[in-house]
C-alpha positions, 0 to 999 in steps of 0.5 A: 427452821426449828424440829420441823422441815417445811420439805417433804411435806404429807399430802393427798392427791385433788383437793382445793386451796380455798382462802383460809381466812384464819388470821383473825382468830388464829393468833386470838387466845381462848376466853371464856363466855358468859353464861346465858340465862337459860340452856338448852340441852338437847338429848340427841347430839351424838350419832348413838341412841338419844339421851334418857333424862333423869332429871325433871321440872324444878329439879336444882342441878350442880354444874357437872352433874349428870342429866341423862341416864346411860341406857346403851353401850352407844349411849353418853349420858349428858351433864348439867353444864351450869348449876341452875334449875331444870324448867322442863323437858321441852321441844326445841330447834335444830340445826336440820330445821326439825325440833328435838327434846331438850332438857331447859335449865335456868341457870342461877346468875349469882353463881360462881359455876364451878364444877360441883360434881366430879369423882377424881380417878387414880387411872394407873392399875385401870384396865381397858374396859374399866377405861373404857368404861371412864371415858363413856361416863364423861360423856365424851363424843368425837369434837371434830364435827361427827360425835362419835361416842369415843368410847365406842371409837375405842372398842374392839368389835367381838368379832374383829381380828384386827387390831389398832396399831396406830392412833392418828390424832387430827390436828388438820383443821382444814377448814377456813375460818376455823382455829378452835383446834390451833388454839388448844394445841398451843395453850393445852398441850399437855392436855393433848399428849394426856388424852393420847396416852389413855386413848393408846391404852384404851386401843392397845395402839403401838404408836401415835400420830399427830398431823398438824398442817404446816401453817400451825408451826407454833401448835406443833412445836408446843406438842412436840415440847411435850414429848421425849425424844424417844417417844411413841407419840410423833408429830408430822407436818401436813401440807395446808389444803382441804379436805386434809383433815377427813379421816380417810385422807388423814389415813392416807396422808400420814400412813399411805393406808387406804380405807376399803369401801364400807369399811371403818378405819380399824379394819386397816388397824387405824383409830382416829381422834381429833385433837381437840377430843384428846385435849377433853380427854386429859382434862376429864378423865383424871378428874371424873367430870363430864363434858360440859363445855368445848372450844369454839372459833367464832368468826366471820365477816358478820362479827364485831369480836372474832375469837375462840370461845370456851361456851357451855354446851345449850348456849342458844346462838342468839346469846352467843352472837349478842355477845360476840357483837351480831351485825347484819339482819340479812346475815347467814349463820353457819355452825361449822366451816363453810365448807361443810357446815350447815347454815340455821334458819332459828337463832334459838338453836343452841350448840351441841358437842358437835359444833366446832365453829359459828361462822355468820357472813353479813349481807356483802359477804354473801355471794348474789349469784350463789342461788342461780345454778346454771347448766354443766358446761363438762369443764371436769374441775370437779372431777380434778379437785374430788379427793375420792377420785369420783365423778360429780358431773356424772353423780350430779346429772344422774341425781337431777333423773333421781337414778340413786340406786345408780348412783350408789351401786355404780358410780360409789356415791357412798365413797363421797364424805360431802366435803363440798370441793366440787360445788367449791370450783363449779363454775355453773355454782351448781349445787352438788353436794345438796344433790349428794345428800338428798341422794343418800338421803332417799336411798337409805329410806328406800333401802330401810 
């Protein structure tokens, strides 16, 4: 069976088994998609400060260069993803239905587009905080849906005594339909073994952890060609199911670490980087260019050309669907899995650092009965499949009063991640998870 046993492998307790509909995609190589005639970056796509624009209206710009000042230490500054002139700083749609500033680039269509802008790094005598430093400059945010600024990720608090011993690279990809991850670990493993070196580096960690589900087999072995023996670095085999690749559960699985309530992963010593994240990080930081573009899966029932797509970051999804083959007018677009993506009412969105997937499902494949809640019947396979061991029922009832101090006090609301798992098995198709986010969401403002 090759360097990897199929017994014995990690795993966390509750969670779900949804169909995974990866087949189409996950044996698809990455290509590369055209430029749209216009881009569209927006200046808040990361949880930090919003980006400051430092360029203005009919500026020219060079693919590469960056667009946006670096005002805060939970800044990243933003790069011209295509060469092109800047058309404005104008309001434009996001994927929450508000409108945000975005810097409009019309890109030049004669262009070869190759990376204009770049300062190449000798990295071997840097210290930490001048690596530190690099990696804020390529604009590098968390890949795995959250967009953290990775260097703040990597960075000791003053006021901290524990340090990082472990560096757990996300390798899950839980999520159906998506295979953006697999592909890069198959086809940019040295990329990936790379960025797990500067990031080991940069967090002083002792060792690092790659967890790859069981049912990526080729993923794995390509990493694992990419490593000695004797390395620091190791692969571990995952059991497919969801949400295995939450950073918490990771945590757990592979370490049998638990992270306290309200607490981040490195008061347990632990940091946690997606895979793709450190795939980024090899590639950039050694050449001294920005983040520009990422790996997307793109697929769905709704699509003619299922794939994973290199797209460059503002690519508006209107574009991207015109070019992947768009069916279906009653059709449902998602940015993410299904499981916790977010469904988007204006095609006009472009994608940010944070989208991993675009998934679009056509008329037949949604689901009529879906917007019809009916009463909880106590049946308790909600609470069976949480991976935070918490009540939803209880949750679910004690949000339809609107008791969400309750909620958050006594029944560990901020515990729950959204993964969706107990809106996954209700019967009732009630919908828990919007319940828990509007919950949170009153709280914070109460609280503020």
């Amino acid at each position: 069976m090759g360097i990897f046993p199929w017994f014995g492998k990690r795993s966390f307790s509750h969670g779900v088994h949804p169909v995974r509909n990866k087949a189409r995609t996950s044996t698809a190589p990455i290509r590369r998609l055209p430029f749209p005639q216009r881009l569209i970056v927006q200046l808040d796509q990361l949880i930090g400060i919003p980006a400051t624009p430092m360029v203005s209206k009919g500026q020219e710009v060079v693919r590469g260069e960056p667009i946006t000042n670096v005002t805060d230490f939970f800044s990243v500054p933003l790069h011209a993803p295509a060469t092109g002139v800047v058309r404005g700083i104008e309001m434009t749609p996001t994927v929450r239905g508000t409108k945000t500033p975005a810097i409009v680039i019309d890109v030049h269509q004669g262009d070869s587009q190759e990376v204009l802008y770049s300062t190449p790094h000798q990295l071997v005598l840097l210290s930490k905080d001048d690596l530190l430093h690099l990696i804020q400059r390529t604009g590098l945010v968390g890949l795995g849906g959250a967009a953290f600024p990775t260097h703040v990720k990597y960075t000791s608090p003053p006021d901290h005594e524990q340090e990082v011993d472990t560096l757990i690279v996300n390798g899950a990809e839980c999520e159906p339909f998506l295979t953006a991850d697999h592909r890069v670990m198959v086809e940019q493993p040295k990329d990936i073994v790379r960025g797990i070196r500067y990031a080991m580096r940069a967090t002083l960690a002792e060792q690092a952890i790659i967890g790859i589900e069981a049912d990526k087999f080729d993923a794995a072995e390509a990493i694992e060609s990419c490593l000695k023996r004797d390395n620091d670095i190791r692969v571990k085999v995952l059991e497919p199911k969801y949400p295995q690749g939450a950073e918490k559960i990771l945590i757990k699985s592979l370490l049998g670490r638990t992270v306290p309530e309200g607490e981040l992963p490195r008061s347990i010593g632990v940091a946690v980087s997606n895979v793709g994240t450190m795939a980024q990080l090899g590639y950039l930081l050694p050449r001294g260019e920005g983040m520009i573009e990422r790996v997307m899966t793109v697929s769905g029932p709704g699509v003619r050309q299922p794939g994973n797509y290199r797209i460059p970051i503002g690519a508006p999804l209107r574009f991207i669907l015109q070019e992947v083959g768009y069916e279906g007018e009653g059709a449902e677009v998602i940015l993410g899995g299904p499981m916790m993506g977010m469904a988007v009412s204006d095609l006009d969105t472009p994608v940010t650092k944070g989208v991993s997937g675009i998934l679009v499902l056509n008329e037949q494949s949604i689901d009529s009965a879906s917007d019809r809640n009916w009463p909880c019947i106590k049946c308790a396979r909600c609470v069976k499949a949480c991976p935070m061991h918490l009540n939803p029922s209880i949750l679910g009832q004690l949000a339809a009063k609107r008791q969400y101090d309750v909620m958050m006090e006594k029944h560990n609301l901020a515990n729950c991640f959204e993964c969706g798992c107990c809106s996954y098995v209700c019967p009732s198709k009630i919908s828990l998870v919007q319940y828990f986010r509007i919950a949170k969401a009153v709280h914070r403002e109460m609280a503020a």
